[in-house]
C-alpha atoms as a printed R data frame, in Angstrom:
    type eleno elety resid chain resno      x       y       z
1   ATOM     1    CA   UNK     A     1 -7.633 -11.906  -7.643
2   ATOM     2    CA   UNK     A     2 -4.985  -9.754  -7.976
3   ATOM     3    CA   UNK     A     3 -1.209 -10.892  -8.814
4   ATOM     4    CA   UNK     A     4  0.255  -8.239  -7.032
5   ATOM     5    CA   UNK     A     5 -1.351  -5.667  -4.679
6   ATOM     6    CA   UNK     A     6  0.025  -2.934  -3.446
7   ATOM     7    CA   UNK     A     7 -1.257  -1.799   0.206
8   ATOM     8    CA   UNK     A     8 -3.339   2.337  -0.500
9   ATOM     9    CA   UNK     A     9 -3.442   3.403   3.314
10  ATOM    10    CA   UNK     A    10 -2.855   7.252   2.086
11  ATOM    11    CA   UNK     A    11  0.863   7.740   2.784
12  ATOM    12    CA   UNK     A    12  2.862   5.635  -0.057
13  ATOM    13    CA   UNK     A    13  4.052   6.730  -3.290
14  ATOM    14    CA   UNK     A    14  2.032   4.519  -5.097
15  ATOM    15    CA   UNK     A    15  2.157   6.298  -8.401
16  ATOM    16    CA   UNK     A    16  6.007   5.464  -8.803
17  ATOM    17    CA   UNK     A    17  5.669   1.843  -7.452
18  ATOM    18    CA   UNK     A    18  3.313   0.783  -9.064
19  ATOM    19    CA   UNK     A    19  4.462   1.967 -12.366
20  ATOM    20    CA   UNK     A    20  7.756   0.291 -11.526
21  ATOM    21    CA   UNK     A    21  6.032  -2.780 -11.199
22  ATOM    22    CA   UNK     A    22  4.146  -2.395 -14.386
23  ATOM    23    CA   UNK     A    23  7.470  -1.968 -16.445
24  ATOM    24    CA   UNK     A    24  9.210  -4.889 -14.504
25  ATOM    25    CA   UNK     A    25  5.770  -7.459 -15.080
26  ATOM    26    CA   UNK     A    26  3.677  -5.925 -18.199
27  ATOM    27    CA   UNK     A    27  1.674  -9.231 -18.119
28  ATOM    28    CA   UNK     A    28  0.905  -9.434 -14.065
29  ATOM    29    CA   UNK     A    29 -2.487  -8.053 -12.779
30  ATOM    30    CA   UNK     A    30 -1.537  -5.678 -10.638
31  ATOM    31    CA   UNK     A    31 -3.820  -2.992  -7.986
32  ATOM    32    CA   UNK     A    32 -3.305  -0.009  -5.865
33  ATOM    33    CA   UNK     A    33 -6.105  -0.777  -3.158
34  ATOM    34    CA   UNK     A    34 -6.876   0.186   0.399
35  ATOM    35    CA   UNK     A    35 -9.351  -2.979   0.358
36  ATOM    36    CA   UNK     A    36 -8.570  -5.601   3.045
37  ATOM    37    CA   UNK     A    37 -9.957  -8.245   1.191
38  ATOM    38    CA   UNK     A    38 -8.563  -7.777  -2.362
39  ATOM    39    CA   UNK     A    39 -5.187  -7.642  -0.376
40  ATOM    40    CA   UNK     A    40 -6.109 -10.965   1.184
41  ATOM    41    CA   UNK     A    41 -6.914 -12.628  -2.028
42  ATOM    42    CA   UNK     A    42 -3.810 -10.932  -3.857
43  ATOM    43    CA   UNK     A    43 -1.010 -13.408  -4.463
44  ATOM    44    CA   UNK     A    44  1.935 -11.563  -3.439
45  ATOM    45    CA   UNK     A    45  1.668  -7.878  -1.282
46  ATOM    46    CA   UNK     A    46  3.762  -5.285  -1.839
47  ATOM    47    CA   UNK     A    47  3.404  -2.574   1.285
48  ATOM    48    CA   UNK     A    48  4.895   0.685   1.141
49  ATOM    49    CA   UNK     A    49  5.408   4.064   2.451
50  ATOM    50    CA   UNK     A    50  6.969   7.477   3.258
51  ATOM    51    CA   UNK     A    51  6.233   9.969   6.201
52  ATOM    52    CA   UNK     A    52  5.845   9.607   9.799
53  ATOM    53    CA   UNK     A    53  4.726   6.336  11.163
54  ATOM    54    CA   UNK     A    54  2.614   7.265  13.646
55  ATOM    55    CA   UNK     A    55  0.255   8.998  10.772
56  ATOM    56    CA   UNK     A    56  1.477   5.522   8.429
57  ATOM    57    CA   UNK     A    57 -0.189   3.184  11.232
58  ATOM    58    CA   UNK     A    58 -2.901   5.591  12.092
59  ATOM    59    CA   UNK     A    59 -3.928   5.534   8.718
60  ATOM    60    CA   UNK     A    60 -3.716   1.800   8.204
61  ATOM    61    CA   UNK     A    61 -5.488   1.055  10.793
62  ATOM    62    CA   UNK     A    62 -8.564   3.712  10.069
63  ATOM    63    CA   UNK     A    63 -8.856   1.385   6.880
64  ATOM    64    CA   UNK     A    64 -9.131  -1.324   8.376
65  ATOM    65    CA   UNK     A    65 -5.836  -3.043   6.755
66  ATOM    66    CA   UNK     A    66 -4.213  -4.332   9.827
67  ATOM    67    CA   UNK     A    67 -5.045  -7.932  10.028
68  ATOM    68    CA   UNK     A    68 -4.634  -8.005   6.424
69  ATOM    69    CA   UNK     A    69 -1.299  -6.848   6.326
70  ATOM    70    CA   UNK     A    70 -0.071  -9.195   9.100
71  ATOM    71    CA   UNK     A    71 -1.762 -11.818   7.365
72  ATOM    72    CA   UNK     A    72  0.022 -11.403   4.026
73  ATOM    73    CA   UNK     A    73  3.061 -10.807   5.915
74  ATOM    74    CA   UNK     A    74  2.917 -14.454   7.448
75  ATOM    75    CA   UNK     A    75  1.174 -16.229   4.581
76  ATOM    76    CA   UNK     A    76  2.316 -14.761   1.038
77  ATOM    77    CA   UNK     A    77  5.396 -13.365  -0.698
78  ATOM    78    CA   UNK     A    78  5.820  -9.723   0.887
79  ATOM    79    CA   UNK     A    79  7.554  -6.961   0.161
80  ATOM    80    CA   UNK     A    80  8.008  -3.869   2.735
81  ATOM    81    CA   UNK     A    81  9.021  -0.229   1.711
82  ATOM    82    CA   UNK     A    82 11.207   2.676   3.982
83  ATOM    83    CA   UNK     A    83  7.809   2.609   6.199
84  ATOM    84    CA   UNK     A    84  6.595  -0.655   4.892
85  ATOM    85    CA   UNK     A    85 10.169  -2.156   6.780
86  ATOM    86    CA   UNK     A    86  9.486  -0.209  10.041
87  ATOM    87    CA   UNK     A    87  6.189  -1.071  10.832
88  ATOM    88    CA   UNK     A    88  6.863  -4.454  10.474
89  ATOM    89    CA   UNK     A    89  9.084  -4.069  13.727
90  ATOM    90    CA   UNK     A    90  8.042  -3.701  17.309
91  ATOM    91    CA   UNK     A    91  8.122  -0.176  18.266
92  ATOM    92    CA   UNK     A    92  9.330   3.302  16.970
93  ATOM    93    CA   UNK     A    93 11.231   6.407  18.285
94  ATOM    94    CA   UNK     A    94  8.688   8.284  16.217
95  ATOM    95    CA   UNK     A    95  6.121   9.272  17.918
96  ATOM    96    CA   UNK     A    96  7.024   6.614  20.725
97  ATOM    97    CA   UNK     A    97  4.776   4.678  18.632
98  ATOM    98    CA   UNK     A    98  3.479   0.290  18.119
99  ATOM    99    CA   UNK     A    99  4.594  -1.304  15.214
100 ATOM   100    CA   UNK     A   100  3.306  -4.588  13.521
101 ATOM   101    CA   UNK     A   101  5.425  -6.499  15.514
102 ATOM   102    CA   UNK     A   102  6.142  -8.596  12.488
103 ATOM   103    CA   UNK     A   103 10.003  -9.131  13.653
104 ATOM   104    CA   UNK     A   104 11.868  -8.607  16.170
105 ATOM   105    CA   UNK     A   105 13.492  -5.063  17.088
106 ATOM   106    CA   UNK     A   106 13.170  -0.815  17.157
107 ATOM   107    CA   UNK     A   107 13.326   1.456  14.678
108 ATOM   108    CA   UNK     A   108 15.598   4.301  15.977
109 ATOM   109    CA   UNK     A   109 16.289   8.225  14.637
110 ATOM   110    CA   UNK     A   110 19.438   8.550  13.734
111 ATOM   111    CA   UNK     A   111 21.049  10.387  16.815
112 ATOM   112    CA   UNK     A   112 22.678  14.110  15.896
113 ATOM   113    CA   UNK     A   113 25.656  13.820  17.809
114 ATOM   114    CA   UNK     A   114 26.877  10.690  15.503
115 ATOM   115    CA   UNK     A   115 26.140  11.889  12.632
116 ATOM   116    CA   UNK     A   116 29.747  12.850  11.320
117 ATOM   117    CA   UNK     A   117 31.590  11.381   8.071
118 ATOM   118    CA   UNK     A   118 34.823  10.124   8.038
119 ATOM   119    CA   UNK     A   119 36.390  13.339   6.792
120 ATOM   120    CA   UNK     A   120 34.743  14.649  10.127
121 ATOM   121    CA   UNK     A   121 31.990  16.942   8.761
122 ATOM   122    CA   UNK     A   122 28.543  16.944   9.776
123 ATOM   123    CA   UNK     A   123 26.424  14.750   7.720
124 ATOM   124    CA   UNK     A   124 22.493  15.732   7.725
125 ATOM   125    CA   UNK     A   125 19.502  14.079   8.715
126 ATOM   126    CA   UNK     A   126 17.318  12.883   6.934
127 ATOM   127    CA   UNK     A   127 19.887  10.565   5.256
128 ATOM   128    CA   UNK     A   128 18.536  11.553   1.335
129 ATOM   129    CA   UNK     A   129 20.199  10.149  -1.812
130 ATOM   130    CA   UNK     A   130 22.126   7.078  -3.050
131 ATOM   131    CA   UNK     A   131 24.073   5.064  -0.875
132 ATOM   132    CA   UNK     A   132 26.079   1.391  -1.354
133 ATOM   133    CA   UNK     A   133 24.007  -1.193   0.139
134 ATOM   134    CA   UNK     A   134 26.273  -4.344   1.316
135 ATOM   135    CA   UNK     A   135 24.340  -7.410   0.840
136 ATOM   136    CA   UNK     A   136 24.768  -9.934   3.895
137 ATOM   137    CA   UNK     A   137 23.450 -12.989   2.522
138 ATOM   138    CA   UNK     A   138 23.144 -14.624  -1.201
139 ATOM   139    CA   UNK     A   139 19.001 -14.153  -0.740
140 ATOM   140    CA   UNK     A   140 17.470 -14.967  -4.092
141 ATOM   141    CA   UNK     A   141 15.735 -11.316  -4.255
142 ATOM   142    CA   UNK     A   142 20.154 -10.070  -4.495
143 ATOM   143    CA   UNK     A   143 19.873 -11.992  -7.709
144 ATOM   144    CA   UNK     A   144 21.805  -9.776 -10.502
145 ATOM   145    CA   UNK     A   145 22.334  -7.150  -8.179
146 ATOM   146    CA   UNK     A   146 25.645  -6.753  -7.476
147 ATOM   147    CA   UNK     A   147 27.059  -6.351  -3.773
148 ATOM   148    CA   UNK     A   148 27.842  -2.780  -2.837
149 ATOM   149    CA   UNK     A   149 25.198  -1.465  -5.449
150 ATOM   150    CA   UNK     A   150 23.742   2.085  -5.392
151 ATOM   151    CA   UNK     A   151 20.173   2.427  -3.773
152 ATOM   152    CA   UNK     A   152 18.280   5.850  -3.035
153 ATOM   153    CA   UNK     A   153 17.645   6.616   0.359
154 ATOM   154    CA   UNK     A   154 15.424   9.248   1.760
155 ATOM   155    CA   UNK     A   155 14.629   8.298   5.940
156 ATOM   156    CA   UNK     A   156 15.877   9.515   9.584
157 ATOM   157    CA   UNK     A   157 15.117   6.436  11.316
158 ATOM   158    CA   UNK     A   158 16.726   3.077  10.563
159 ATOM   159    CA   UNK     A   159 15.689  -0.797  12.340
160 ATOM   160    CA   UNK     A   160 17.917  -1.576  14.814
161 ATOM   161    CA   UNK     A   161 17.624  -5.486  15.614
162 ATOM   162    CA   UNK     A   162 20.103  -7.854  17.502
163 ATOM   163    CA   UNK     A   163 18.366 -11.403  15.799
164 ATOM   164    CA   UNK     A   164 21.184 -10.972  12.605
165 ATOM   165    CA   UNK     A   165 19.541 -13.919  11.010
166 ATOM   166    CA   UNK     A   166 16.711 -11.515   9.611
167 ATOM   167    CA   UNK     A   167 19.400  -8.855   8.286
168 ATOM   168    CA   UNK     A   168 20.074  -9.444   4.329
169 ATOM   169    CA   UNK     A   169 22.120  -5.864   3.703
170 ATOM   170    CA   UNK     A   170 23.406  -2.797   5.363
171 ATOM   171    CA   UNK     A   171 24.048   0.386   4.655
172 ATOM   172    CA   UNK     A   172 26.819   3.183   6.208
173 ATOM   173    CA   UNK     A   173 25.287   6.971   7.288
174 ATOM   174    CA   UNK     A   174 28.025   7.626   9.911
175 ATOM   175    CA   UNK     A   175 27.500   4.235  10.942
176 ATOM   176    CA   UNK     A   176 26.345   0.833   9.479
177 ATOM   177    CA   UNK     A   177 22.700   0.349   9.442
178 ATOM   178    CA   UNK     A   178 20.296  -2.484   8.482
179 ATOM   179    CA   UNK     A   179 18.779  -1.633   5.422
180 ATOM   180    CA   UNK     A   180 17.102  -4.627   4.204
181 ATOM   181    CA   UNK     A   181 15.498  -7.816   5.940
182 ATOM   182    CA   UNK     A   182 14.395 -11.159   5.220
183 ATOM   183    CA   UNK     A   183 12.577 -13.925   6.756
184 ATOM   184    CA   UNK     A   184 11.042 -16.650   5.124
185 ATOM   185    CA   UNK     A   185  8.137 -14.929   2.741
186 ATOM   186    CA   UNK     A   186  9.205 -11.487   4.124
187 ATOM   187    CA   UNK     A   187 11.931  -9.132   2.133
188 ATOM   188    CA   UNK     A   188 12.142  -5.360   3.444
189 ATOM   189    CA   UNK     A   189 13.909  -2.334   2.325
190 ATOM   190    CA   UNK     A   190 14.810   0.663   4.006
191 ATOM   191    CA   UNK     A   191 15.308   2.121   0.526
192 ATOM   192    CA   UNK     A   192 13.491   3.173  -2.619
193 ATOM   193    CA   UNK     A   193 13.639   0.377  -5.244
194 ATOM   194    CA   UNK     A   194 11.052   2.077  -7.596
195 ATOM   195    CA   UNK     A   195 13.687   5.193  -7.417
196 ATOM   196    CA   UNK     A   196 16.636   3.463  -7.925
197 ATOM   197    CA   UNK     A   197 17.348   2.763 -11.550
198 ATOM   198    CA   UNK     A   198 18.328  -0.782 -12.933
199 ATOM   199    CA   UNK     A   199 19.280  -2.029 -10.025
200 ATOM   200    CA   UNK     A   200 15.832  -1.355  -8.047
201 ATOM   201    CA   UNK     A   201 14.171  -2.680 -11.641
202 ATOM   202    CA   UNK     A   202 15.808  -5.422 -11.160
203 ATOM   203    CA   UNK     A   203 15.397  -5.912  -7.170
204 ATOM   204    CA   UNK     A   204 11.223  -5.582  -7.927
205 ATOM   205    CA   UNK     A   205 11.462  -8.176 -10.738
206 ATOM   206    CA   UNK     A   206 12.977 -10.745  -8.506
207 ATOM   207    CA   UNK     A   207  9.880 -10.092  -6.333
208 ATOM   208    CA   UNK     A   208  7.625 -11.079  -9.107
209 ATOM   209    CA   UNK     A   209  9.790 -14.194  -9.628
210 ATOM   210    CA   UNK     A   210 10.488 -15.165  -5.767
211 ATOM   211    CA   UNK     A   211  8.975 -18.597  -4.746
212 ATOM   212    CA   UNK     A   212 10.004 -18.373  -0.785
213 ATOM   213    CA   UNK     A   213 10.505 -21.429   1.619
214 ATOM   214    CA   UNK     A   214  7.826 -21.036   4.138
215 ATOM   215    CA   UNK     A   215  9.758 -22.434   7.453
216 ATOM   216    CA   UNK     A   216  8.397 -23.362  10.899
């Protein structure tokens, strides 16, 4: 039994996470599978991503790793990357595509005709490089990370969701945008923590550490 496994389903960078994780826990068991039941058994999940998501839930499901990750996401300490956050919502402008339904809300592109910065030039989409992320909430996964810290970004679609109580930062691209989530034993970023320096170190070492109150 694993101590930490992170979900293979073909479309994450693995590589980088889970040598981020190695450097952050050098004394954690820790596996890259696309095995439903080693991910069962693992203690704490770590589920990430990049690309489209219809191809992201295609290929999760032609492995067999739905129920698996819903399960972990419900049951263990859980942590969601750029994909790994979207799929665990409802529904997707990509592709006009199902989601996890994990939590509550829609994962939106972000819409051409609003994308200009406050100096009034265009700003591009994909939104790609390092951005301030304003924590919302004193979640113990923020620990020594301080508010408005510098994340990296790569993504044109962000979660839109009106129950606030899950939101734990945001981010501005034109406009604020929820780019991390919590609830209970789930924490979700819309941004690369295994790209993101000391401060993403330090945001995957909390991980390791979290103990999460599992409410009703």
């Amino acid at each position: 039994m694993a101590d930490i496994a992170i979900i293979d389903y073909g479309m994450g960078n693995l590589h980088s996470v889970s040598k981020a994780f190695e450097y952050v826990a050098p004394t954690a068991s820790i596996i890259v599978t696309s095995d439903p039941d080693e991910v069962r058994k693992a203690t704490r999940v770590v589920f990430p991503g990049q690309g489209a998501m219809p191809n992201c839930m295609k290929e999760m499901d032609a492995r067999g790793l739905r129920d698996a990750v819903v399960d972990s996401a419900l049951n263990k300490p859980f942590l969601g990357i750029c994909i790994g956050l979207q799929m665990l919502f409802e529904k997707s402008e990509e592709g006009d595509v199902k989601g996890l339904g994990v939590l509550p809300g829609q994962v939106r592109r972000f819409p051409n005709s609003s994308m200009i910065d406050a100096g009034g030039q265009k700003l591009k989409v994909p939104h790609m490089g390092w951005n301030q992320v304003c924590q919302s909430n004193n979640h113990p996964m923020w620990k020594g990370i301080a508010n408005d810290e510098r994340f990296y970004f790569v993504h044109s679609y962000f979660v839109d969701t009106a129950d606030q109580t899950t939101v734990s930062a945001q981010s501005t691209y034109s406009f604020p945008f929820v780019c991390a989530v919590a609830r209970n034993n789930i924490f979700a970023v819309q941004f690369h923590p295994e790209k993101s320096d000391a401060a993403g170190l330090t945001l995957l070492k909390n991980f390791v550490q979290w103990q999460p109150i599992f409410n009703c």
